[in-house]
C-alpha positions as CSV (number, residue, x, y, z in Angstrom):
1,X,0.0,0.0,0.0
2,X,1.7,3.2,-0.7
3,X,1.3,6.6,1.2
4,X,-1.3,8.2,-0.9
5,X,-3.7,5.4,0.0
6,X,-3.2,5.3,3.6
7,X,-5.1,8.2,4.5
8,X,-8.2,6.8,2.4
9,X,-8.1,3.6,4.3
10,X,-7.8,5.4,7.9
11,X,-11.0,8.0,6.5
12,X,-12.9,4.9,5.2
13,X,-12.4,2.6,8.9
14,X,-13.1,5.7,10.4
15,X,-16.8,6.5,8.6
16,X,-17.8,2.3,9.4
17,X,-16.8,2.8,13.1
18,X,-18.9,5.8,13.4
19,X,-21.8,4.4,11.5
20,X,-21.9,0.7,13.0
21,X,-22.7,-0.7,16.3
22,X,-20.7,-3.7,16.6
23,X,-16.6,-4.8,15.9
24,X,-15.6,-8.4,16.2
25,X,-11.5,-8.3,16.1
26,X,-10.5,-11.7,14.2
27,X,-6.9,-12.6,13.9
28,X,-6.7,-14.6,10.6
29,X,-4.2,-17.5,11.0
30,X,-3.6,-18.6,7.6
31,X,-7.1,-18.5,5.6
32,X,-7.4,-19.1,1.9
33,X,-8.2,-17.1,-0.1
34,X,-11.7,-19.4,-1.3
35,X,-12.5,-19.1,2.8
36,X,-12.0,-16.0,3.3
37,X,-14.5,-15.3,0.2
38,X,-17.0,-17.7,2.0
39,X,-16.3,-16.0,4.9
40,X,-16.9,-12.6,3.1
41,X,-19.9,-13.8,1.2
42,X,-21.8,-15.0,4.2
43,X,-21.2,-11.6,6.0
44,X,-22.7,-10.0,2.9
45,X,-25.4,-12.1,3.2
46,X,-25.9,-10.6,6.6
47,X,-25.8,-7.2,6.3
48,X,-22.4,-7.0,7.8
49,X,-18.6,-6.6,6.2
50,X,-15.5,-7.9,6.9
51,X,-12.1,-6.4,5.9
52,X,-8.5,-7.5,6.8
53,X,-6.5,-4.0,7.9
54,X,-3.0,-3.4,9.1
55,X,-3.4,-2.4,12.8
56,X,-1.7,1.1,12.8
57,X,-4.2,2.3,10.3
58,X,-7.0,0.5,12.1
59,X,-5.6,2.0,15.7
60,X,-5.8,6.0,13.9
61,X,-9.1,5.2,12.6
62,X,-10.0,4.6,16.1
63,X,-8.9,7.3,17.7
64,X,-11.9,10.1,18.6
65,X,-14.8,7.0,17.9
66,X,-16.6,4.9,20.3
67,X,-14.3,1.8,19.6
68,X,-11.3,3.5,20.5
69,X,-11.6,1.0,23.4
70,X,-10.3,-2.2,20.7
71,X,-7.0,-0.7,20.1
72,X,-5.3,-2.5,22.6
73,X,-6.7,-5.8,20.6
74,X,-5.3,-4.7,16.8
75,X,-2.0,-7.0,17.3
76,X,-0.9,-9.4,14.5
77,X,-3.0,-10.1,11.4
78,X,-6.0,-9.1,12.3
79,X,-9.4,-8.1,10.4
80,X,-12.6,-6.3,11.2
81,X,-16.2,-7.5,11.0
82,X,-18.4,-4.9,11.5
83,X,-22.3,-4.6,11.4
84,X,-25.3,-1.9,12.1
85,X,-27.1,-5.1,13.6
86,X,-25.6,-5.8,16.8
87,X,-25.8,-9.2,16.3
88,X,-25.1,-10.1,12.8
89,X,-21.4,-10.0,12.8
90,X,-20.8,-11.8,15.8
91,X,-23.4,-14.2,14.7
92,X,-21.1,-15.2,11.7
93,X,-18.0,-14.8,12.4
94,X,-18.6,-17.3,15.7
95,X,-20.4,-19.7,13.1
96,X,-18.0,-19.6,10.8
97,X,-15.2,-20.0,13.1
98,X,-16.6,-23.2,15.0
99,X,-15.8,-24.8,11.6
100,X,-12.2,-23.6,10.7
101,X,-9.8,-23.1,12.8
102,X,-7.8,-20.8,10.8
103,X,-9.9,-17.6,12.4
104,X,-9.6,-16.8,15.7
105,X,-12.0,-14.8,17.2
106,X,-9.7,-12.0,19.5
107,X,-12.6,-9.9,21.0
108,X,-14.9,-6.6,19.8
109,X,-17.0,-4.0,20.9
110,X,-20.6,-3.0,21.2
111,X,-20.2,0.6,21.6
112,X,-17.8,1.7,23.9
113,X,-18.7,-1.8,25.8
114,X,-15.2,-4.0,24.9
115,X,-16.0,-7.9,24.6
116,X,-13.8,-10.5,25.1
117,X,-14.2,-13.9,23.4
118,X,-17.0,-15.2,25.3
119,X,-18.6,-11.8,25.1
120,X,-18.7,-11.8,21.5
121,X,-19.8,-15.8,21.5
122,X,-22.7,-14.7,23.9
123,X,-23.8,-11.8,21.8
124,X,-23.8,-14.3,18.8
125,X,-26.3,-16.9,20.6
126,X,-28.6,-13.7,20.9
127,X,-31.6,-13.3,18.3
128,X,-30.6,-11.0,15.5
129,X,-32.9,-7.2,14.8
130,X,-34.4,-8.8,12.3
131,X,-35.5,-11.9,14.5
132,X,-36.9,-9.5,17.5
133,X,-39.0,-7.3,15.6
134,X,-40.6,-10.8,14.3
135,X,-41.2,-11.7,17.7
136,X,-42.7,-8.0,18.7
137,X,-45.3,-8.1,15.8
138,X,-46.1,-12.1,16.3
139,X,-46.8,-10.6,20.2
140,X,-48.5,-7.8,18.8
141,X,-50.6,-9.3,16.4
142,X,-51.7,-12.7,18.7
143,X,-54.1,-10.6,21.1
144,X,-55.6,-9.0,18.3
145,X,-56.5,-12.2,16.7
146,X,-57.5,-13.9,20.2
147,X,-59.7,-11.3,19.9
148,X,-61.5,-12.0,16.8
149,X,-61.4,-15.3,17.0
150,X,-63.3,-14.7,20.7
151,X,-65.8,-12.4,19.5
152,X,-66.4,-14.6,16.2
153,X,-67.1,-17.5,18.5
154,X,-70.5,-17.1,19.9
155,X,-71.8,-16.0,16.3
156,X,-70.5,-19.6,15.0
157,X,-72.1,-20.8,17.6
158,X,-75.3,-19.2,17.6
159,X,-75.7,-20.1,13.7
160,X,-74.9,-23.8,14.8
161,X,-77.6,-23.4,17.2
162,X,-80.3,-22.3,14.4
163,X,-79.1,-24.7,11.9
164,X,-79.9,-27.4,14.7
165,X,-83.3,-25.9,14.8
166,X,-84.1,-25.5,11.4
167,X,-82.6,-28.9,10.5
168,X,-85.2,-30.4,13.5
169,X,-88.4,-28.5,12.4
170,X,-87.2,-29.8,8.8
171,X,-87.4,-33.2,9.8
């Protein structure tokens, strides 16, 4: 990478840590390159990103952001998933990790909060954006349909009623 690109790199890590609100820290520890797609593809697929940096541009894009707290965990070859959705980068990088052991996972941050390996793993096992509004409309919607179905009931079974009658006087 030569000088003039540096600063472009430093601006660009600097916009995605002021615009997401999660950073899992992965130290890659040998991937190929068809992984590392995979890995790329499924982050995509998420709605997050992952990019390998070198650490001392990664440390100034830092500085002056929330996650100025992960500095002290940019050592070695390290690369950034990031994500608006709290959970979705931790979500695939843990997956992806449990079945190569070629990325480690180092630690992140929520915010200002810093996680350490099990923090990230723990924020993975939790249900994505996505998955929680799901379960806030399914909530929502379920009384409201209780509802119907309550106040539908008695008609049904008032017309059951008459049929019975009319069927006997038929008869």
């Amino acid at each position: 990478m030569d000088r003039a690109q540096k600063p472009i790199v430093v601006e660009e890590l600097n916009r995605t840590f002021n615009e997401v609100n999660v950073v899992v820290v992965t130290r890659n520890l040998g991937l190929t390159v068809a992984q590392s797609t995979a890995l790329r593809l499924k982050m995509r697929e998420g709605g997050a990103t992952y990019k390998v940096t070198k650490n001392s541009l990664a440390k100034i894009a830092t500085k002056g952001t929330v996650y100025e707290s992960i500095s002290d965990l940019l050592t070695g070859p390290i690369a950034l998933a990031s994500s608006i959705d709290p959970v979705a980068a931790a979500k695939i990088v843990v997956e992806f990790a449990k079945t190569n052991d070629k990325l480690e996972i180092v630690g992140g941050a929520m915010g200002s909060t810093v996680l350490d390996v099990n923090g990230v793993k723990a924020l993975a096992t939790m249900p994505s954006l996505d998955e929680l509004r799901a379960k806030i409309v399914g909530l929502v919607q379920a009384p409201a349909t209780k509802v119907v179905q309550i106040v539908q009931a008695p008609a049904g079974q008032l017309a059951r009623v008459f049929g019975a009658y009319a069927a006997k006087e038929a008869a």
